[in-house]
C-alpha positions in Angstrom: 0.0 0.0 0.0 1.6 3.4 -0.9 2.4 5.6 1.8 0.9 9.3 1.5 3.1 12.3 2.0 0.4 14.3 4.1 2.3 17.6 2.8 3.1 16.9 -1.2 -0.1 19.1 -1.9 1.8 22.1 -0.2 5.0 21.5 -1.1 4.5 21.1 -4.7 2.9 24.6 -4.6 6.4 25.8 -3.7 8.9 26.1 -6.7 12.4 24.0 -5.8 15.3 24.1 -7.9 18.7 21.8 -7.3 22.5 23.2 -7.2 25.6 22.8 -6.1 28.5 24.4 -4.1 32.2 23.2 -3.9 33.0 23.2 -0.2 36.0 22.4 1.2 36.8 20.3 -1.6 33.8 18.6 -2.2 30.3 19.2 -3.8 27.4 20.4 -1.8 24.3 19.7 -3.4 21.3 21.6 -2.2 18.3 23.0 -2.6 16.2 26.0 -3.2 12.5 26.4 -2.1 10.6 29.5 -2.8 10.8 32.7 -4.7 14.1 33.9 -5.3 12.9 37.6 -4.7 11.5 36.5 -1.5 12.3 39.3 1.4 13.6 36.7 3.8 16.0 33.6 3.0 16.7 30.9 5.7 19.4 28.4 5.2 18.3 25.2 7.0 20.9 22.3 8.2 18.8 18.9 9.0 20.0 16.3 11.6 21.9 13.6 12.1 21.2 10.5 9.3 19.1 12.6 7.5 19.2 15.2 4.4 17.4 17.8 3.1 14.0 16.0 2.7 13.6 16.4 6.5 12.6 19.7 6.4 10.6 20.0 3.5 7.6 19.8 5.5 8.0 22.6 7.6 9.2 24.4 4.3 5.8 23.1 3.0 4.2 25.8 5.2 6.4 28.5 4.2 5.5 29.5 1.1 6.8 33.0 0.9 10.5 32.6 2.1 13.0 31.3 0.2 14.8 28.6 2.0 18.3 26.8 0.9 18.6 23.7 2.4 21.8 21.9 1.7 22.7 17.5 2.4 25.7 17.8 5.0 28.9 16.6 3.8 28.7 12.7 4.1 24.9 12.5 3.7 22.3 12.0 1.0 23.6 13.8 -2.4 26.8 15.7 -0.9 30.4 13.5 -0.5 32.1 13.3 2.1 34.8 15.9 3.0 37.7 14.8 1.9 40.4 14.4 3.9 39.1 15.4 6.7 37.4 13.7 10.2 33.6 14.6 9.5 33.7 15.9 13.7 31.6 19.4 14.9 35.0 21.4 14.0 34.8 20.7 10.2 30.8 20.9 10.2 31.0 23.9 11.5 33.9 25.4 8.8 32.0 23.4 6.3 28.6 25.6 7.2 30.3 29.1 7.3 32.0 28.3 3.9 28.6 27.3 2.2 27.2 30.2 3.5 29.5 32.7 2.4 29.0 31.1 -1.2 25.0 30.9 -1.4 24.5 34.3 1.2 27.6 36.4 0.8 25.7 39.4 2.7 25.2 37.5 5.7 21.5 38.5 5.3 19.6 35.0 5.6 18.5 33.6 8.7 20.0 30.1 10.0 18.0 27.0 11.1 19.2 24.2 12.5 17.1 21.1 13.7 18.7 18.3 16.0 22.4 17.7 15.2 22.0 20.8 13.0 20.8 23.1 15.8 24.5 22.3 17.1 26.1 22.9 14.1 24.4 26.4 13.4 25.3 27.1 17.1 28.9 26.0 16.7 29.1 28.5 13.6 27.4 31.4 15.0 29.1 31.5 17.9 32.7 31.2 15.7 31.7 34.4 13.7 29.2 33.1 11.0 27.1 36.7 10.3 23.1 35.9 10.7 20.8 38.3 11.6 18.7 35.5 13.6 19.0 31.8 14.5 16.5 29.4 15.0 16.8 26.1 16.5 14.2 23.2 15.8 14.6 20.1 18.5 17.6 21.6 19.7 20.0 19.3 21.8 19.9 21.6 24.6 22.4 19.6 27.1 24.6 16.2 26.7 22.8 13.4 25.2 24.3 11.4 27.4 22.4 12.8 30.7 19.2 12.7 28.9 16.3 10.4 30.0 17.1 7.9 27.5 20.7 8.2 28.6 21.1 4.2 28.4 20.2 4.2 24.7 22.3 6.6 23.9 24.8 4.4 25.4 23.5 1.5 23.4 23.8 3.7 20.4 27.2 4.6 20.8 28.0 0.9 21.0 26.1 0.3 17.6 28.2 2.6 15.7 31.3 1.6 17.6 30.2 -2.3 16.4 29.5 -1.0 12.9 33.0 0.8 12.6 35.0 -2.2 13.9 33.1 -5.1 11.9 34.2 -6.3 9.0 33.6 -3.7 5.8 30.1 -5.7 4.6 29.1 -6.7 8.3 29.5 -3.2 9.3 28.0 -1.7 6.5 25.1 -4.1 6.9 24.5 -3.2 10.7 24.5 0.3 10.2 22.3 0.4 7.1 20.3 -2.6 8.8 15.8 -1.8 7.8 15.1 -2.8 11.3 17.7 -1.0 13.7 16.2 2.0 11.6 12.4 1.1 11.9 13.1 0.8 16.1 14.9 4.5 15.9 11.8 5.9 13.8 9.6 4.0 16.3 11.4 5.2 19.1 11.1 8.5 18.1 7.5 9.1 16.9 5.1 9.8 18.9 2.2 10.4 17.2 -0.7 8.1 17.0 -1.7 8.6 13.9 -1.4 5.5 11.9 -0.8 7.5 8.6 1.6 10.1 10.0 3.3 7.4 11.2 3.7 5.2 8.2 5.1 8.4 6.8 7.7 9.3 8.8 8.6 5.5 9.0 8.7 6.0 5.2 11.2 8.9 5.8 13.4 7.2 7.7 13.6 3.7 5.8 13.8 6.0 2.5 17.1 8.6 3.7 18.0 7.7 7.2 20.5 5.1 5.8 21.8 7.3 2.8 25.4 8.2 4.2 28.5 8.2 2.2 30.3 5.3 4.3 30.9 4.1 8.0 33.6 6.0 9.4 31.8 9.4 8.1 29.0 8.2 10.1 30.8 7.4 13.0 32.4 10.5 13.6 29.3 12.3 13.0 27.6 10.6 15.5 30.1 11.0 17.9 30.1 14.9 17.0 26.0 14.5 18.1 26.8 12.6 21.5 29.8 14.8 22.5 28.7 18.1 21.6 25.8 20.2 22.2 23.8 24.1 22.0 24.3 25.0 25.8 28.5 24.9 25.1 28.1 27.8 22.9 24.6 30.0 24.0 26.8 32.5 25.7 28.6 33.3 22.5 25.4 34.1 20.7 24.5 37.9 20.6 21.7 37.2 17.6 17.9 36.5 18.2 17.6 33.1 18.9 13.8 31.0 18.4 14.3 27.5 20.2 11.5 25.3 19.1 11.4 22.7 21.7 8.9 19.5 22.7 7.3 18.8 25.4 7.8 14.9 24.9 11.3 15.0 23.1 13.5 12.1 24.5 17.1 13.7 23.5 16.7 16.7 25.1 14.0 16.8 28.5 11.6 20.3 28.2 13.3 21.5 31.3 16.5 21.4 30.0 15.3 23.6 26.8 14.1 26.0 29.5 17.4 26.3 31.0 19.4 26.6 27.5 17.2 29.5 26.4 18.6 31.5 29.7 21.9 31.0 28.8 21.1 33.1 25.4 21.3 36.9 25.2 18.7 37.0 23.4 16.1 34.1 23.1 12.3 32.8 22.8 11.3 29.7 23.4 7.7 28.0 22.1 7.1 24.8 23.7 5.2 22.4 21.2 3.0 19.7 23.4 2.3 15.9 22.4 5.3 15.6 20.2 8.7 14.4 20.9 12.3 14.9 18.5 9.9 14.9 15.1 8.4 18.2 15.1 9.4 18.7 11.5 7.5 15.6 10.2 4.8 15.7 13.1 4.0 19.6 13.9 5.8 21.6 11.1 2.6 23.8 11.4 3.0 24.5 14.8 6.9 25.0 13.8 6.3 27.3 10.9 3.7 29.0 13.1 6.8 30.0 15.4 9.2 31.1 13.1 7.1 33.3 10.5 6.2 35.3 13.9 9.6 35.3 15.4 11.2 36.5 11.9 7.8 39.1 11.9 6.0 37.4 8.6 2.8 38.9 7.4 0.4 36.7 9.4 -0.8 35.0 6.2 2.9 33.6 5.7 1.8 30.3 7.0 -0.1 27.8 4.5 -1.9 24.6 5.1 
């Protein structure tokens, strides 16, 4: 049975065109959403395993902005960095390189969601010009003191196992359709039967399209070891921290705390939804950023 992509109708309202940059050496394809003349640009940076198809929906419900939304090096259409240990250092060089390239002004807004929210933070706070930052699931303390602390210790075992395996057994374990269905299980928490089949769609689709093992490993060691609170204090620039109530990574307390440490932030607390807002509230999520960026109050379709 086909599974329905409960925001194709919007997003194919929204005109999308395909480039590239070269990077640090390497191509980095991305993506283009909206009308080029639009008065505000965002550059968005998905999370961890994924690539730009994570955030279509909440660009679904933006209609009016124009939003470049690259693959990060190692992930879905863009190579890996060659050369070069794929930790939060060289994400965050790679980011305030392909900005300079696509927005040499500095003019366009940065959004980062999960593992992105740290690498937006990490180049903001090194001197990447943005008039405002937002933060989508942001991983607001060490994922290793969150309530599902013992899984992230499991995890760090997987990817340790799927480095140190032979090449096939280890590419087979990390790739593996069921380890991926029990992380998109884990994850959603909607009830929704066709939400769900969707994002489980999502996942089994791009969760396992990374460019090979070791990228992936020190990636996800760059998402465990690493988080937004280390450089909040560094950040002068309006910061939006979407946040859930229910998100497993990062506990809704600890989002309260992180937007203190900011000069200058607001958080919106989204309830009945866990790490997934951009495939199970992108409404509520494009709701919060059209007003924090000050959007005519029709900016928001659907």
């Amino acid at each position: 049975m086909p599974v329905v992509n409960p925001y194709a109708p919007l997003l194919a309202a929204i005109d999308v065109t395909r480039d590239q940059a070269q990077v640090l050496g390497a191509p980095t394809a991305y993506w283009s959403y909206g009308p080029a003349d639009a008065a505000t640009t965002i550059i968005a940076v998905h999370g961890f395993r994924g690539d730009h198809h994570g955030l279509e929906p909440v660009v679904a419900h933006l209609p009016g902005v124009r939003v470049i939304s690259p693959d990060l090096p190692g992930f879905g259409a863009s190579p890996a960095l060659p050369g070069r240990a794929h930790d939060l250092d060289s994400y965050a060089e790679w980011l305030r390189a392909f900005a300079l390239q696509v927005d040499p002004a500095g003019e366009a807004v940065l959004l980062g969601h999960s593992f992105g929210s740290i690498v937006a933070s990490a180049a903001v706070a090194a001197g990447l010009p943005t008039p405002r930052l937002i933060l989508v699931n942001p991983i607001g303390a060490p994922a290793l003191e969150g309530p599902r602390g013992v899984l992230t210790r499991l995890a760090v075992f997987y990817y340790w196992a799927g480095a140190r395996l032979p090449a096939r057994m280890g590419d087979w374990l990390l790739r593996s359709p069921l380890i991926v269905r029990v992380m998109s299980s884990a994850m959603a928490k909607t009830r929704d039967p066709e939400l769900r089949a969707f994002i489980h769609d999502q996942h089994d689709r791009y969760f396992s399209d990374f460019a090979d093992r070791d990228t992936l490993r020190h990636a996800f060691r760059a998402s465990v070891s690493h988080d937004v609170s280390e450089f909040a204090h560094r950040i002068s620039q309006p910061t939006l921290l979407v946040a859930a109530e229910r998100d497993d990574i990062t506990p809704i307390e600890k989002e309260r705390a992180l937007a203190l440490r900011f000069a200058d932030a607001v958080l919106v607390e989204i309830p009945r939804v866990g790490h997934l807002i951009h495939y199970e509230t992108p409404d509520a999520a494009a709701r919060a950023i059209a007003e924090f960026l000050d959007l005519p109050a029709d900016a928001v379709a659907g």
